[in-house]
C-alpha positions in Angstrom: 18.9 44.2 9.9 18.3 45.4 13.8 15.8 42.6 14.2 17.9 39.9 12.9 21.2 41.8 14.9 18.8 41.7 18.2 17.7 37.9 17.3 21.4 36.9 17.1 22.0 38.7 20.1 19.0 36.9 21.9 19.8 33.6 20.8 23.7 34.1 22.1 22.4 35.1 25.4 19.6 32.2 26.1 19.7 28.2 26.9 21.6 26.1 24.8 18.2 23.9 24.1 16.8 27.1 22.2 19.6 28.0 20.7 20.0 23.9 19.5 16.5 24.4 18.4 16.5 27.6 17.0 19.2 26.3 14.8 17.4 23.6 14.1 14.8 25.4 12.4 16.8 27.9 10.3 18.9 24.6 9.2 15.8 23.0 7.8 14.7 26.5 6.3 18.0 26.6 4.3 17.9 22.9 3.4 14.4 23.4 2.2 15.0 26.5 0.6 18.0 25.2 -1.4 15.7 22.2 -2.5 13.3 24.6 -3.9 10.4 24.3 -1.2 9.6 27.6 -0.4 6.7 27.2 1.6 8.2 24.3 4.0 11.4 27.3 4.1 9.0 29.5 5.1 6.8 26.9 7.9 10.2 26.4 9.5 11.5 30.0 9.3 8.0 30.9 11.2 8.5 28.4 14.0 12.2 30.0 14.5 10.5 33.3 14.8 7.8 31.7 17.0 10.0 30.7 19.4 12.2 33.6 19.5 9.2 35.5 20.1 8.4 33.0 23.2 11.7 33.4 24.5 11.2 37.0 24.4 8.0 37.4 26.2 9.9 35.1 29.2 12.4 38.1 29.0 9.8 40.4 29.2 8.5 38.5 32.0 11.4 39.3 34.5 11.9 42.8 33.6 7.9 43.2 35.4 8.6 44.3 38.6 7.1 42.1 41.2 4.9 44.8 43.1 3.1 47.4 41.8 1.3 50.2 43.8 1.2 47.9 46.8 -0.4 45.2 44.9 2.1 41.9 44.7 2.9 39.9 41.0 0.5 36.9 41.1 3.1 35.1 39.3 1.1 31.7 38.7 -1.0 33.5 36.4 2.3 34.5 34.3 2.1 33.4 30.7 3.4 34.0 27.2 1.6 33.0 24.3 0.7 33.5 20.8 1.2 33.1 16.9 3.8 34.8 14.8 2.7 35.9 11.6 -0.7 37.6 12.8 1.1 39.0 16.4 3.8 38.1 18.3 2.6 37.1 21.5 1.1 38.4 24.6 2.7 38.9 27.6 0.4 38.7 30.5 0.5 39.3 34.4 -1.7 39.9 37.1 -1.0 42.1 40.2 -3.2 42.0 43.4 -6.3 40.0 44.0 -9.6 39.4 42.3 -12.0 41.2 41.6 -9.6 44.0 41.9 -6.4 42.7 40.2 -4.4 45.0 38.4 -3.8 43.3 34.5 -0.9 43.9 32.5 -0.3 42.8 29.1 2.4 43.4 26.6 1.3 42.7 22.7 4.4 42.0 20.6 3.5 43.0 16.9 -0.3 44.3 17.8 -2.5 44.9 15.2 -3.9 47.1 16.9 -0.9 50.1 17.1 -2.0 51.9 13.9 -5.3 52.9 14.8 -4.3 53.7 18.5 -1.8 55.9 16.9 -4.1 57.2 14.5 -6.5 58.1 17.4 -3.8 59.7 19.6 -2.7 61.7 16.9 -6.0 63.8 16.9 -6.8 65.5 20.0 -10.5 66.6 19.3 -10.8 62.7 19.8 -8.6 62.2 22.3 -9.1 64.9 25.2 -12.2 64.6 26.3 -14.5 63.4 29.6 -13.6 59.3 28.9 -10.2 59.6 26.9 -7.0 61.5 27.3 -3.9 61.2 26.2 -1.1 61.0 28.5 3.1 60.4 28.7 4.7 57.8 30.6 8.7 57.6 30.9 8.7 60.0 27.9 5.9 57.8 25.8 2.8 58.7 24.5 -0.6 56.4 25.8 -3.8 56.6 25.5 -6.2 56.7 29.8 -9.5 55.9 28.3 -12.5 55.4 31.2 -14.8 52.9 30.8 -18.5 52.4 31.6 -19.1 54.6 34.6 -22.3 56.1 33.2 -24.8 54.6 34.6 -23.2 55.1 37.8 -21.3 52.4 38.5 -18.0 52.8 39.4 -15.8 53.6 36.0 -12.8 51.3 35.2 -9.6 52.3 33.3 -7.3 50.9 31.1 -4.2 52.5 29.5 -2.7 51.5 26.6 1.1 52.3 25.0 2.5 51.7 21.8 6.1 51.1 21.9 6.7 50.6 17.9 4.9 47.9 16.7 4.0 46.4 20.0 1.9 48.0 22.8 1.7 48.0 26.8 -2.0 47.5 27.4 -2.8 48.1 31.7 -6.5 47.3 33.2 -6.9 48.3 36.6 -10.4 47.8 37.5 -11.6 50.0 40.8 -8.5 52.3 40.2 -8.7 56.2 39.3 -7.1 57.9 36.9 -3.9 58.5 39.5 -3.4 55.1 40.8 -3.2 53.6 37.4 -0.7 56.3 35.6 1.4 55.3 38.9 1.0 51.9 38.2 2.1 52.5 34.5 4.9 54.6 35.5 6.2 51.4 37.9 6.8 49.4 34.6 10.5 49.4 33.2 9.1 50.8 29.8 12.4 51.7 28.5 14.1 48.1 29.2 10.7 46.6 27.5 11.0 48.6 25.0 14.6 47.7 24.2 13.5 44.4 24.1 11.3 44.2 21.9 12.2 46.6 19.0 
């Protein structure tokens, strides 16, 4: 009942073409529901979803701040894509410059949440030399370090489940430091909000 209240909301708030084709979709969902056609009820009902979920990850798109520990939003490289049903789509932008760009992404409906939870939830997994788990604006994630061993220079990513969706950060040539601050520079609350 919240997600259909925050899809009403949503569709209220955005472009009268979405909303004219949002509409569309749940008006040939009815109509093929009434006739009996389930699956085509279902087909259209999944492309509503698909692009509320689009819509959304636009959303998500502005909240992203447009620096981030001194490292500018390569905004060409914004995009939002995906397939409702499996996930809802993945947010992605770049900050800085290659090969050291900064790489956030935000996974509407990840699969992947229950075993990250799972793994957080057990510390003699969790705290040790290449994984630990940390808070950021009050929310659980997971600083893992990878490679490094063979002494090259490690990389770390940080991931966040928010729900059923999760903040995943890649910050290659950072430390530890520089990518919690880059994770605390995201509006995790407002993305959050967004997309529960």
């Amino acid at each position: 009942m919240k997600n259909l209240l925050t899809a009403i909301i949503l569709l209220t708030s955005f472009s009268g073409s979405f909303a004219q084709d949002f509409a569309k979709r749940v008006a040939e969902a009815r109509t093929a529901y009434s006739a009996g056609k389930l699956d085509d009820s279902r087909f259209a009902m999944q492309q509503a979803l698909q692009e509320l979920d689009m819509t959304t990850g636009k959303e998500i798109l502005k909240l992203l701040p447009t620096t981030l520990e001194n490292q500018a939003a390569n905004t060409a490289t914004d995009n939002v894509a995906g397939a409702s049903g499996f996930i809802g789509v993945i947010v992605h932008r770049d900050y800085g410059t290659a090969p050291d760009a900064s790489k956030i992404e935000i996974i509407t409906n990840s699969p992947l949440i229950g075993t990250l939870n799972a793994l957080m939830a057990v510390p003699m997994l969790t705290n040790n030399a290449d994984q630990k788990v940390i808070r950021i604006h009050g929310y659980k994630a997971l600083l893992a370090k990878n490679g490094g061993s063979d002494g090259t220079k490690p990389n770390y990513q940080i991931q966040m489940p928010l729900q059923s969706s999760m903040i995943m950060i890649d910050a290659p040539g950072k430390t530890p430091e520089q990518i919690t601050k880059i994770a605390e520079g995201l509006p995790v609350a407002e993305i959050a909000k967004l997309i529960q």
